[in-house]
C-alpha positions in Angstrom: -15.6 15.8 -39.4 -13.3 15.9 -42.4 -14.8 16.5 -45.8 -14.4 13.2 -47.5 -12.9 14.8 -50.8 -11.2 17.6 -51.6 -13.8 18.0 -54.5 -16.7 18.3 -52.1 -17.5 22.1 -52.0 -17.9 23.9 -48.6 -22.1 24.2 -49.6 -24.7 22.6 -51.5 -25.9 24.0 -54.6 -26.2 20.0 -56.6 -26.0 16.3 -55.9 -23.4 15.4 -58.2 -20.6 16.5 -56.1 -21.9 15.2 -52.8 -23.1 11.5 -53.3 -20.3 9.8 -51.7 -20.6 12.4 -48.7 -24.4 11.6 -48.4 -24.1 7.9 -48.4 -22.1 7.8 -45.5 -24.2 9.7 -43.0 -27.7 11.4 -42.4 -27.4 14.9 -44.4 -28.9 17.8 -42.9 -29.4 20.6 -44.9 -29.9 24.0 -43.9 -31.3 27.2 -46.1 -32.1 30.6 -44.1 -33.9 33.6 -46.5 -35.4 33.0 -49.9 -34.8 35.5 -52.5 -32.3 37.0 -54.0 -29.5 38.6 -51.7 -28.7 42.7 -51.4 -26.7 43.7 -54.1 -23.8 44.8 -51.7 -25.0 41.8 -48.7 -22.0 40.5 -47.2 -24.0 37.5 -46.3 -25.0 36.1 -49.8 -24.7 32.7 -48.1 -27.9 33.5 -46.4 -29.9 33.7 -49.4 -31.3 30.9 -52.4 -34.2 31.7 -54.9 -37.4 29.8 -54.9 -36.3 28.4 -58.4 -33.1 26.8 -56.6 -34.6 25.4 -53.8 -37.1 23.5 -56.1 -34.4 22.0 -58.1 -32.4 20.9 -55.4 -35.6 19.3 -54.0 -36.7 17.5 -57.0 -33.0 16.3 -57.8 -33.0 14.9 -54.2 -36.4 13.1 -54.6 -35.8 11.8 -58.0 -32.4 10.3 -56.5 -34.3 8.1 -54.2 -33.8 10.6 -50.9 -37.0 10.1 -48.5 -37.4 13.7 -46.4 -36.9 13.0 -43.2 -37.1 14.5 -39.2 -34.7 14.7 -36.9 -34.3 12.4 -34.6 -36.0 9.9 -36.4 -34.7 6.3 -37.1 -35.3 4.1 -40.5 -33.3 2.7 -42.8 -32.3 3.9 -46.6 -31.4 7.1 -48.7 -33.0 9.7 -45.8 -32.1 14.0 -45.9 -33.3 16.4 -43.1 -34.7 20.4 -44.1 -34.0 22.8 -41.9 -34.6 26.5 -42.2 -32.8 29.0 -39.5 -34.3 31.9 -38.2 -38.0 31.8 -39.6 -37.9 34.0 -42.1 -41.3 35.2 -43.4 -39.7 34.6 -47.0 -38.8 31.0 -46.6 -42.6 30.4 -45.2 -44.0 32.7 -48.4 -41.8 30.8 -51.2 -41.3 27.5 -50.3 -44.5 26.3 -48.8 -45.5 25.3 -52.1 -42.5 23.7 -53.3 -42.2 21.8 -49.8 -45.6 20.3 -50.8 -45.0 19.6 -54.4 -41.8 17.4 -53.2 -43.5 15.6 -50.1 -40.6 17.3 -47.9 -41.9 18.2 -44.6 -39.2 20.5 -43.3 -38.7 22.7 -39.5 -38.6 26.1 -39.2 -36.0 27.1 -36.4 -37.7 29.9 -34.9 -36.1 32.6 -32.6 -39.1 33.1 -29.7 -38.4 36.3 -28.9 -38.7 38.2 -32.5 -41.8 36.4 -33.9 -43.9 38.7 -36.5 -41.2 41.0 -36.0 -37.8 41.4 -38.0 -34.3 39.9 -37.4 -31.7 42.3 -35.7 -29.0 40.2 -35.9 -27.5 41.2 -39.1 -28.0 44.4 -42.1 -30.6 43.1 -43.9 -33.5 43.3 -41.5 -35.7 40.5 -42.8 -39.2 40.0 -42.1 -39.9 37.1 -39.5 -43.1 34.4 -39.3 -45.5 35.5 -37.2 -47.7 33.8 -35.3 -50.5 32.8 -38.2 -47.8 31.8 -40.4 -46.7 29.6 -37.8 -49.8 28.2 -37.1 -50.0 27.6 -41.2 -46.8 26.1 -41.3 -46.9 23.6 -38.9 -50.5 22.9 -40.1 -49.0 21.4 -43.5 -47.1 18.8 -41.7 -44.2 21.1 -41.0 -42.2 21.1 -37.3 -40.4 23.8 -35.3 -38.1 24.1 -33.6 -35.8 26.6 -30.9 -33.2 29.3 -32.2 -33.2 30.8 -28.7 -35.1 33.7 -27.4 -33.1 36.4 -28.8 -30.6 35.0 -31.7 -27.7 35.5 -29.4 -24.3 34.2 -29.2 -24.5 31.5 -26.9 -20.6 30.8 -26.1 -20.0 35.1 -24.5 -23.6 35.0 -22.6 -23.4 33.6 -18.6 -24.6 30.4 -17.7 -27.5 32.0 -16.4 -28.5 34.0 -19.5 -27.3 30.7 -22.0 -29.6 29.0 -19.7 -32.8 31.4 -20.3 -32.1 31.7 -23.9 -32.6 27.6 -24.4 -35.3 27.1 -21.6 -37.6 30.1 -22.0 -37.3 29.6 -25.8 -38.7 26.4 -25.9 -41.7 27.4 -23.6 -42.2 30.3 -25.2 -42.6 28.4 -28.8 -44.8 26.0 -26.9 -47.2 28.1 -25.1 -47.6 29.8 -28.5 -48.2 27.1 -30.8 -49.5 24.0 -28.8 -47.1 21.5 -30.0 -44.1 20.0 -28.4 -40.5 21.6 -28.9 -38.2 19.1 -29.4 -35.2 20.4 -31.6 -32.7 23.3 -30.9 -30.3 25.3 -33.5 -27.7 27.2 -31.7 -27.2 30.9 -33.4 -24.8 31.3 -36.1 -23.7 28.0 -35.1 -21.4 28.5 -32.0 -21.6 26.2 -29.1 -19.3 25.4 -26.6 -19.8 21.9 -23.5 -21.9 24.2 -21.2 -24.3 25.1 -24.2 -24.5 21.9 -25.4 -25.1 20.4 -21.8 -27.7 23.0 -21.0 -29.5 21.7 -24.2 -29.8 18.1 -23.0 -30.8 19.6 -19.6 -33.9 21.0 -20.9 -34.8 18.1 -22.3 -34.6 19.0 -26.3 -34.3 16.0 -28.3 -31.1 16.9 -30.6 -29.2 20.4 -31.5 -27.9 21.0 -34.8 -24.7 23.0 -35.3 -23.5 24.8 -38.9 -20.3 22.4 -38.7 -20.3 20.5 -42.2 -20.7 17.1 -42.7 -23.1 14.1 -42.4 -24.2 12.6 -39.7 -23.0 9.2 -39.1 -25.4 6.6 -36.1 -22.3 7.8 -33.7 -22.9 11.1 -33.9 -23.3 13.2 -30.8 -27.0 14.1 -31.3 -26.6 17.3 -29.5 -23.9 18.2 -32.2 -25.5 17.1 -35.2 -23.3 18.6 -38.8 -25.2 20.6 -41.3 -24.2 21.8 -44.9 -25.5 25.3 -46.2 -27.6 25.3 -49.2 -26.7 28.6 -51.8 -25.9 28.8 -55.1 -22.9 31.2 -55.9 -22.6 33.0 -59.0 -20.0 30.5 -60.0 -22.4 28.0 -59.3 -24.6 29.2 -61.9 -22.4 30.2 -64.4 -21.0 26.4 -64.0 -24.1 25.0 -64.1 -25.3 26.7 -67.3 -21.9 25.9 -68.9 -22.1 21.8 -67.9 -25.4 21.8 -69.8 -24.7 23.7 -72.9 -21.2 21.1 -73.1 -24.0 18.5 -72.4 -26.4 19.2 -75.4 -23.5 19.9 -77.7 -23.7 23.4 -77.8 -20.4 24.4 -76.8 -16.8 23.0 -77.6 -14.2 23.7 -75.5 
């Protein structure tokens, strides 16, 4: 999908800038690690403070956004929550901003490292375990399948993309008692035979990391997300919009 506007930024750090954007599709947002990012992290992306989170919540919610699920139909201003990976931060600092907003939100859990720590990139975050789980989908909270072992679905063989989708979702099953409906492919790559093997096994939609909205047409095995960070630049251009706001600078 295009972006709409040249003016739309490549993530989401406020709603200002993506109104237009939101009204013309289902927006599915997607944060990973919560706290602030390694001094030297080439993956600052990855990371957004509790405080953030909690703004951007309450600015969606007192703009008339209802928290939504995926796959779910309804009419009016709806937003999806999605968290990749399952990382034992995003359970520790947002639980308690998900509930003060009324979002219910899924955790996208990779099967194969629970209560253990991801191995897919430098930082070596801790991951849910299985109480956490249990607690997290206890507050009204889904989940949902990241694989078994985080890997890059599109250089694996049909036989091992295939295990990595189908023993996930059994595996997250067997250990929580609740249905599995909703995939994430790592780091967002996908190619047909992914995506095909997904609707094989029976999950209910896939979301990629391809930006956008999600329109009623949209492939629901394919579904766009927009990454959730605030940049440095972010900040500083925040901070300077409300001291022009209150009168306190002149430019």
């Amino acid at each position: 999908m295009s972006r709409m506007s040249k003016r739309v930024p490549d993530h989401y750090f406020r709603l200002s800038s993506f109104v237009s954007l939101f009204d013309s599709g289902l927006p599915i947002l997607v944060y990973h690690k919560l706290g602030k990012a390694p001094l030297f992290s080439r993956r600052k992306g990855l990371f957004a403070s509790r405080s953030l989170i909690a703004r951007q919540l309450a600015e969606l919610k007192d703009a008339g956004f209802e928290f939504g699920a995926l796959g779910a139909s309804g009419m009016g201003r709806k937003i999806v929550i999605t968290f990749d990976d399952g990382y034992a931060s995003s359970f520790e600092q947002a639980m308690n901003v998900l509930s003060d907003c009324g979002c219910k939100a899924i955790q996208f859990l990779v099967s194969g490292r629970i209560g253990q720590a991801n191995n897919w990139d430098e930082t070596k975050e801790r991951l849910m375990d299985k109480l956490q789980g249990t607690d997290w989908l206890a507050a009204g909270h889904s989940i949902g399948s990241h694989t078994v072992t985080h890997a890059d679905l599109t250089r694996l063989s049909e036989r091992e993309v295939r295990e990595e989708i189908v023993a996930s979702r059994k595996s997250l099953e067997d250990t929580f008692g609740v249905a599995v409906n909703h995939f994430a492919y790592p780091y967002g790559y996908h190619d047909e035979r992914a995506t095909a093997i997904v609707q094989e096994a029976g999950y209910a939609t896939a979301v990629t990391t391809e930006f956008g909205v999600n329109p009623v047409a949209t492939n629901q095995w394919k579904l766009r997300r927009i990454l959730a960070y605030g940049s440095l630049w972010d900040r500083l251009n925040r901070k300077l919009n409300a001291a022009l706001s209150k009168g306190r600078l002149r430019i």
